[in-house]
C-alpha positions in Angstrom: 15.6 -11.3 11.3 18.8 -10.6 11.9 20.5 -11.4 8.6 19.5 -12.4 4.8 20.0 -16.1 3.8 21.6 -14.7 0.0 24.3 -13.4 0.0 23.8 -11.5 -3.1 20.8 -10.0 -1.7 22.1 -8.9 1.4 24.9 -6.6 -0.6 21.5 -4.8 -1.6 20.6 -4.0 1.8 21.5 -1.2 4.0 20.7 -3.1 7.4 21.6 0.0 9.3 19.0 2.5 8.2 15.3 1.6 8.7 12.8 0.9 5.8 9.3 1.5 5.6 8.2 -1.9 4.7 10.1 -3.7 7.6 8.8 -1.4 9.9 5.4 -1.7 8.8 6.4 -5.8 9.2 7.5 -5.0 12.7 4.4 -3.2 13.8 1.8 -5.7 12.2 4.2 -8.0 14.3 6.3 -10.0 12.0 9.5 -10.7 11.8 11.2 -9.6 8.6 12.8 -6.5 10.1 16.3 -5.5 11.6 17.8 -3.6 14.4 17.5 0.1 12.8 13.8 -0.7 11.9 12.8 -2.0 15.4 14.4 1.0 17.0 12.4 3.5 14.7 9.1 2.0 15.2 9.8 1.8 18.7 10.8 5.6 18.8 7.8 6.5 16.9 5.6 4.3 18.8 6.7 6.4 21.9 5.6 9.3 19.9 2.2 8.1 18.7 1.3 4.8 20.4 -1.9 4.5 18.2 1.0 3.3 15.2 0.4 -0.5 15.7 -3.5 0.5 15.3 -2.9 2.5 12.1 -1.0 -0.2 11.1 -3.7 -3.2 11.8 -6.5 -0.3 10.3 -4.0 0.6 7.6 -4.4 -3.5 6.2 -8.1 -4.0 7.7 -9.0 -1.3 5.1 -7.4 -3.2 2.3 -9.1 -6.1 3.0 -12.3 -4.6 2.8 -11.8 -2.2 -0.4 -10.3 -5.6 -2.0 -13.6 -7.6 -1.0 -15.5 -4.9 -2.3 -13.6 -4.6 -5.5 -13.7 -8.5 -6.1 -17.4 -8.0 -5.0 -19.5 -5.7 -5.7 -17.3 -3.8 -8.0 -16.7 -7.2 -10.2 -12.9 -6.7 -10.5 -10.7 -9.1 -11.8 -7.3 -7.3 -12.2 -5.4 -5.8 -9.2 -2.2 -3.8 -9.8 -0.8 -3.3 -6.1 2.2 -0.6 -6.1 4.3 -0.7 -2.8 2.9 -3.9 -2.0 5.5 -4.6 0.9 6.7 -7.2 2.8 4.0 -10.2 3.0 1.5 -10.9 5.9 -1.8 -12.1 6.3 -4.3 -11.5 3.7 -2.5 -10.3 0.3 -4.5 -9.0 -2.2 -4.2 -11.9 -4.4 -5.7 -13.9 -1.3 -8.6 -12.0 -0.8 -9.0 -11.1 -4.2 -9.0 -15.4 -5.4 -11.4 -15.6 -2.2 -13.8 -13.9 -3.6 -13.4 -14.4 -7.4 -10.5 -17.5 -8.1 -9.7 -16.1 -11.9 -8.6 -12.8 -10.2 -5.0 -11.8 -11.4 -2.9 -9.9 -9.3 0.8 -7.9 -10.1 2.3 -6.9 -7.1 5.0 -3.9 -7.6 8.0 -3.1 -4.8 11.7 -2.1 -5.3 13.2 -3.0 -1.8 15.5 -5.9 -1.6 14.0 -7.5 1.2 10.4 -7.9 -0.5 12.3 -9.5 -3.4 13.5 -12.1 -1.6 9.9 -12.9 -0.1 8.6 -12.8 -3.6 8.3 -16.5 -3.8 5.5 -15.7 -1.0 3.4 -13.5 -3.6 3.8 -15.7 -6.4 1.0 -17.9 -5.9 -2.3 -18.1 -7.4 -4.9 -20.1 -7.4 -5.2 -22.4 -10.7 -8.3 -20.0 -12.4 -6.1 -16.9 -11.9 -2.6 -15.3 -11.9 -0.2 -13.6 -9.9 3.0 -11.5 -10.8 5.7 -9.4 -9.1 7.7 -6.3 -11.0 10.8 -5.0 -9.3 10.3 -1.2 -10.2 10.0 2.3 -8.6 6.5 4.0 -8.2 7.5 7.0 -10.5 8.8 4.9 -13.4 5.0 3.9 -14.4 6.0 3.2 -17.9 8.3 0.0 -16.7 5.2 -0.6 -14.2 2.7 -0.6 -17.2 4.6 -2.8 -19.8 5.5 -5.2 -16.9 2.3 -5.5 -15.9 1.0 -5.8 -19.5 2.4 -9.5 -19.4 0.0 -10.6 -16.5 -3.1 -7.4 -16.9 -5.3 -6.5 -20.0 -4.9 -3.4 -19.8 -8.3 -2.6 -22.0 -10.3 -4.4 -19.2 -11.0 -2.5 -16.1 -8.1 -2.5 -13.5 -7.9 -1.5 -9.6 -4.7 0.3 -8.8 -3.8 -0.2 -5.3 -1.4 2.8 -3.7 -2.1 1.6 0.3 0.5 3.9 2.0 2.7 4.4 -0.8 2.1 7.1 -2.9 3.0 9.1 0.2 6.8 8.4 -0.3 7.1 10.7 -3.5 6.8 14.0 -1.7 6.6 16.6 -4.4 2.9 17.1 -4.3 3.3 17.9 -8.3 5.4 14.5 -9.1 2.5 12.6 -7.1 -0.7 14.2 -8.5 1.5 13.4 -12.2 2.7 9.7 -11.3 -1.0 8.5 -10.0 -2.3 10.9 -13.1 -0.1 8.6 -15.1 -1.5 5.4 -14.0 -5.2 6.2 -13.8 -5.0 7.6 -17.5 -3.6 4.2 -18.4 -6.8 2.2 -17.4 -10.5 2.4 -19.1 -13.5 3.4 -17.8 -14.5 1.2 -15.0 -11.6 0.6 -13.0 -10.5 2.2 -9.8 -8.1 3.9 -7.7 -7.5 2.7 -4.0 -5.0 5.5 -2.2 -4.3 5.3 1.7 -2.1 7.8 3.3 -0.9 9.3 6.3 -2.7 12.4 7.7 -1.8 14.9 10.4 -5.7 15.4 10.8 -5.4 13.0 13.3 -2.9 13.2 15.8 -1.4 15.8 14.2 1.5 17.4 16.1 2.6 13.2 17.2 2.4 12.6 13.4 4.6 16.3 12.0 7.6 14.8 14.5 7.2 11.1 13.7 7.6 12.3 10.3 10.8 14.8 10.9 12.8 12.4 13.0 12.2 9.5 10.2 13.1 12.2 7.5 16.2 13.0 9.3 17.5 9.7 9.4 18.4 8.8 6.3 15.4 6.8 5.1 13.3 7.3 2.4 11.6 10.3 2.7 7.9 10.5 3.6 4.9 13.3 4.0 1.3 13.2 5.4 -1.1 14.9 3.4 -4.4 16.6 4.3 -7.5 15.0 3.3 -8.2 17.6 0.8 -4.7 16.5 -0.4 -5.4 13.0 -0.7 -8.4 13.7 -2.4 -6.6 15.3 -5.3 -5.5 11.9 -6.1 -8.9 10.9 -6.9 -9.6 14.6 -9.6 -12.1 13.3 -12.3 -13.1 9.9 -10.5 -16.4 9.2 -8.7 -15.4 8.7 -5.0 -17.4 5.3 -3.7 -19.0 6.2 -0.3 -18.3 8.0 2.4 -15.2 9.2 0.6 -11.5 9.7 1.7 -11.9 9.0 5.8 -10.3 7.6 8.3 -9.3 4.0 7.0 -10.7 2.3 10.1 -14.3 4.1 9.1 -14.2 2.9 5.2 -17.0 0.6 4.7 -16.5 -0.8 8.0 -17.7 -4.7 8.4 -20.0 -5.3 11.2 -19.8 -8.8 11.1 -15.8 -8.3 11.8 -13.8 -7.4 14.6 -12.0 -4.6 13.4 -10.2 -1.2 14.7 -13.2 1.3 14.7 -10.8 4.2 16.3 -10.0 7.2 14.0 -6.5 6.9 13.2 -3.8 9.1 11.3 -4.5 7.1 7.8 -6.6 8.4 5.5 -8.2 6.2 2.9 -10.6 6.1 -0.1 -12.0 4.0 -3.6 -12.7 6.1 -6.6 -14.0 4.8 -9.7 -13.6 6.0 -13.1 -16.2 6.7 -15.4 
């Protein structure tokens, strides 16, 4: 991708500093990325060659927490915040796999996944899908938007895979996913996956600085006691916050069993 087919949109879009969604793209190997993000997932990729493996584990666990949720859990309303550029296996495709009267709102403020939203904005005929343009911290815009696809007095599952890790104040993040689980009744759940230093740790602290220093939005790892503060007053599903590639892993499919430096877990409220 070397340049944007709108015009308008590509006045949005700072092509010469890398963002976190279209370097995620470029490692899950798609091609809705530019010249600065290739060169900083190449750079860290020199620093921590497991990346393309968090990456693959990173959306292998989000499968498999969706399936679950759709499932066993009996969700039928998915709010995904940071939702990203689309690849293989949305949420609102594995969710409607499962259960076709799923309905799915995806949240993202980057350009770039605006233009693909035509992508996400497919459903099958029992369910729904949606896409808000809105910041993580403003939850109030995210809950009234939502509100227009969601019932909000049913039991929702609020996905935060690898973005929650982008508001770096440990207060402002504990607050915002505070904010979000409060909003939802008893029976929904809280899917949170985030980078760790607990693996790969010194590979993970420079990644992180050299990314920080380049003018992109800022990130942080977190410990796993860290990331399990997201999930105070909820009833963690089995075995917990762990490496994503060890969450309910499926035997039956050929996924990433290596521990890798993101750290994932399910907790439902009571």
């Amino acid at each position: 991708m070397t340049e944007t087919p709108d015009p308008e949109l590509h006045k949005l879009l700072n092509t010469e500093v890398a963002h976190s969604a279209r370097v995620w793209n470029y490692l899950l190997g798609g091609k809705d990325n530019f010249a600065a993000d290739r060169e900083a997932a190449e750079y860290a990729l020199a620093l921590m060659p497991e990346l393309v493996q968090s990456a693959r584990a990173n959306r292998e666990f989000l499968g498999r927490a969706v399936r679950f949720l759709a499932g066993e859990a009996g969700i039928r309303q998915f709010l995904d915040i940071g939702t990203g550029l689309p690849t293989a296996d949305n949420t609102h495709e594995v969710a409607q796999a499962v259960a076709p009267d799923s309905r799915i709102v995806y949240v993202d403020n980057d350009p770039t996944v605006l233009v693909h939203a035509r992508a996400l904005l497919t459903s099958s005929p029992e369910g729904a899908t949606d896409y808000l343009d809105a910041d993580l911290r403003d939850t109030a815009t995210i809950l009234d938007g939502a509100a227009r696809t969601l019932d909000l007095n049913r039991p929702v599952a609020i996905m935060l895979s690898g973005s929650v890790n982008f508001v770096v104040d440990d207060p402002e993040a504990y607050a915002v996913v505070d904010r979000l689980v409060e909003a939802v009744p008893a029976g929904s759940y809280l899917v949170v996956s985030h980078p760790t230093k607990e693996v790969n740790g010194p590979a993970v602290e420079e990644s992180m600085r050299q990314w920080n220093e380049s003018g992109a939005a800022p990130i942080t790892a977190r410990s796993r006691e860290g990331i399990e503060r997201f999930f105070t007053g909820l009833e963690l599903v089995p075995p917990g916050v762990v490496t994503c590639s060890a969450w309910r892993p499926d035997p039956s499919r050929q996924e990433i069993t290596d521990k890798v430096s993101e750290f994932a877990g399910v907790g439902l409220k009571r």
